[in-house]
C-alpha positions, 0 to 999 in steps of 0.5 A: 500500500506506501508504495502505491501511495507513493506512486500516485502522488509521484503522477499528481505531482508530474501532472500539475507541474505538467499541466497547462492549467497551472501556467500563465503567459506574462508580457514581456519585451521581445529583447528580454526573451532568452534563449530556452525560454517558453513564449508566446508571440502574437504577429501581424495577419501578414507573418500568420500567413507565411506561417499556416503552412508550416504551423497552425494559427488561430486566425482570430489572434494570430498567435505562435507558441514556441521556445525561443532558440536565440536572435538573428540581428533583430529576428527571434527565432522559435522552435515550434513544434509541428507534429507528435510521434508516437513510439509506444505510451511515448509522444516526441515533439517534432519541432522546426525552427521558425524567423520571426522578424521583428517588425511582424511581432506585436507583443510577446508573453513569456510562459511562467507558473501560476502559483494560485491557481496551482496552490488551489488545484493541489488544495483541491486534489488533496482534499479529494485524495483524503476525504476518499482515504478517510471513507476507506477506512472508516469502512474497513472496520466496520461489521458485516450486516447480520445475515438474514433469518431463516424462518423470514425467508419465503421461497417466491418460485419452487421448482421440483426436482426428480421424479 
């Protein structure tokens, strides 16, 4: 039993640090983007068409998400990931790097952790994880029901047996 405990909250653990809920996007200036670091970046409708071809943007906000992989005389390059594949339980970003000049840019956002809104979502799960741990065990110890008196039992369909 500990060590199943410990390997749900291993999982809990993986998923919130995992979980897109749990992240923010906080604007930033575009020179104050470092190389590895998760951002967003909205662009002008004229970048989002040289774009939909290799990535999908949404056309109401044309937006692209990506980790920035350096600068190249005022252009930001991003890796973004186009494509998964799969091998076995196992998904593999397949990622392919893109320019952005710097006049397309219309804000950039980097991605960090909310710590509210994960604080909240550990409260809640733990809250949930407890108050089924504390019913299963409060059950365990309880006693069987008493089994039914023979002489109440009234046999509703009798089927003959033999000759």
């Amino acid at each position: 039993m500990q060590g199943t405990t410990v390997g749900l909250t291993i999982c809990a653990v993986a998923i919130l640090l995992l979980s897109s809920a749990c992240y923010r996007y906080v604007p930033i200036e575009t020179a104050a983007a470092s190389a590895g670091e998760p951002v967003r970046v909205y662009i002008t409708e004229d970048a989002a068409d040289g774009f939909r071809e290799v990535h999908e943007v949404d056309s109401t906000v044309p937006s692209v998400r990506g980790t920035v992989v350096g600068r190249d005389g005022g252009d930001l390059l991003l890796a973004v990931e186009v494509a998964q594949r799969q091998v076995g339980f196992q998904a593999i970003g397949l990622e392919q790097n893109v320019r952005i000049p710097e006049s397309e840019i219309l804000a950039t956002e980097r991605r960090s952790l909310n710590g509210l809104a994960t604080s909240a979502f550990v409260g809640v799960v733990a809250g949930g994880v407890a108050a089924i741990l504390t019913f299963i065990l409060e059950s365990e110890g309880e006693p069987l029901p008493p089994e039914p008196d023979v002489d109440l039992m009234v046999p509703l369909i009798s089927v003959p047996v033999g000759g």
